[in-house]
C-alpha positions in Angstrom: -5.9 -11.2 -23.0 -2.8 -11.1 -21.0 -2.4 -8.2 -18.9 1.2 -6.1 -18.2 1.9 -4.4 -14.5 1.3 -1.4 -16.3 -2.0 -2.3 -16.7 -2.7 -2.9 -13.0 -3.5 0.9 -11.5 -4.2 2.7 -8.4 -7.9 3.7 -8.2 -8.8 6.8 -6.1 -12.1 5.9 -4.0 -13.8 8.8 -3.7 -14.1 10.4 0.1 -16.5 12.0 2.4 -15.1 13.8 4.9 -17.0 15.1 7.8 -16.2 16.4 12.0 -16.6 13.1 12.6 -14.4 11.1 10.4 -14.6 9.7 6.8 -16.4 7.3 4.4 -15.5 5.8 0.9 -18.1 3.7 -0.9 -17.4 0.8 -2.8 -20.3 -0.4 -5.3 -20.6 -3.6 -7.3 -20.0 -2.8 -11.2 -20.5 1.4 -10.1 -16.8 2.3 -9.3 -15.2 -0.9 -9.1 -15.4 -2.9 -12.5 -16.7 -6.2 -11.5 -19.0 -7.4 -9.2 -17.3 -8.7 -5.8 -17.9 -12.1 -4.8 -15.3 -12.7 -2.1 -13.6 -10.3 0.6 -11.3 -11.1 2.7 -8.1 -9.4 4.9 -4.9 -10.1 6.0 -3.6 -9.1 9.5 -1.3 -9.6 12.3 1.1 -10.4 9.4 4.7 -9.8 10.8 7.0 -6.5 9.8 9.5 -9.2 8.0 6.9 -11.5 6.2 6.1 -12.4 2.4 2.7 -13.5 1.4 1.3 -14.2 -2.4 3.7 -15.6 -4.1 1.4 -16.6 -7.1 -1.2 -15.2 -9.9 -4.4 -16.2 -11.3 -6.1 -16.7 -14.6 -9.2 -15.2 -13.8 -9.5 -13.2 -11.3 -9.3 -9.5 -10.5 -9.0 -8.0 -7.2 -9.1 -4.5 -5.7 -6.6 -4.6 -2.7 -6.6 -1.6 -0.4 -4.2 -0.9 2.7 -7.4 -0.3 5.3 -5.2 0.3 7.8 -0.9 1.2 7.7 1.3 0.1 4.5 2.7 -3.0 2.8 4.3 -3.1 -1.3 2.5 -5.4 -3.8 5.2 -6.9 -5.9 3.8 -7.3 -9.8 5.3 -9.2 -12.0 4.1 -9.9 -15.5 7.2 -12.6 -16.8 8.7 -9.8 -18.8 8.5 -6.6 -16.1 8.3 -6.3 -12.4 6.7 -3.1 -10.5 6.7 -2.8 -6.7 3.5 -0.4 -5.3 3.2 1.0 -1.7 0.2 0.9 -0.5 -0.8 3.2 2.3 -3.8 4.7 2.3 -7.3 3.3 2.7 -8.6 5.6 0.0 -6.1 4.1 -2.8 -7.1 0.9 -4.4 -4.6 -1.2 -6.4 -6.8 -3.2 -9.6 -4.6 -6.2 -10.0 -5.8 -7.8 -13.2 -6.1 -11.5 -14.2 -2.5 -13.4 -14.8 -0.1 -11.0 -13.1 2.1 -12.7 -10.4 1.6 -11.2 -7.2 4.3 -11.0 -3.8 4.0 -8.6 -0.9 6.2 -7.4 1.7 7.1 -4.4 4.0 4.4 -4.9 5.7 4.1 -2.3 8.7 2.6 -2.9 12.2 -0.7 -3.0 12.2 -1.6 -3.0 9.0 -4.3 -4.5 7.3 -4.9 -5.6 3.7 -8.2 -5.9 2.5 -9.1 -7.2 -0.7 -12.4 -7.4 -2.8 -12.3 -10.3 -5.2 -14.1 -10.8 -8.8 -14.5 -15.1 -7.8 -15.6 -17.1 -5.2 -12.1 -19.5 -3.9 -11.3 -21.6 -6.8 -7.6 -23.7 -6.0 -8.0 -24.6 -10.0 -7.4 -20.3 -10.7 -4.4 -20.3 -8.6 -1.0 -20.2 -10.9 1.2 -21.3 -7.4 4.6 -22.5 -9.4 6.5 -19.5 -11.2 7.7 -21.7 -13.7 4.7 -22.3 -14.5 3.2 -18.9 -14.3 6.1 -18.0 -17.1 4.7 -20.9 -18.9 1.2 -20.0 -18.8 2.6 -16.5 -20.0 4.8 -17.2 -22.8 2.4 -19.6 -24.4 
């Protein structure tokens, strides 16, 4: 199936506040749809940089701002949608073989992201010609 940016949503993570601060709970296959088998974060990124800049056939990811803000540029070869991210209870579901660019990021933020696959370089769509390719065939 090939997905559209519409399809790609912002998930509320559910929040327990106390006097002492807050908690959200993410469970493998409870409220995220697939079971994570790779995290990872970006950080010290720079105000004026660009990261992604490619798409996958498989995978799925769950990418939250964990700490300030940064836009997620989607792009399905037909429709483009730009997504702030700035709160660490707000998850963005990016689904498999949507093109993927970020940017804005602000100072200190962090971008955490729960993947569906272990690193694979053979999932990785890293030409957009070819991503257009892989999506008009």
């Amino acid at each position: 199936m090939k997905y559209k940016v519409d399809d790609c949503k912002i998930v509320n993570i559910d929040v327990v506040h106390n006097d002492s601060g807050s908690i959200s709970v993410l469970e493998n296959n409870v409220n995220i749809p697939f079971g994570i088998k790779r995290i990872y974060y970006l950080y010290d990124v720079p105000m004026d940089a660009e990261r992604g800049g490619h798409a996958h056939y498989e995978l799925q990811q769950y990418v939250i701002a964990a700490s300030g803000s940064f836009n997620f540029i989607l792009d399905d070869g037909m429709n483009k949608r730009t997504i702030f991210l700035n709160h660490p209870n707000k998850a963005l579901h990016i689904k498999p073989g949507i093109w993927r660019e970020m940017n804005g990021f602000s100072s200190g933020s962090v971008c955490l992201v729960l993947a569906s696959h272990e690193y694979d370089e053979k999932d990785y769509i890293r030409e957009y010609e070819h991503f257009l390719n892989f999506r008009n065939a």
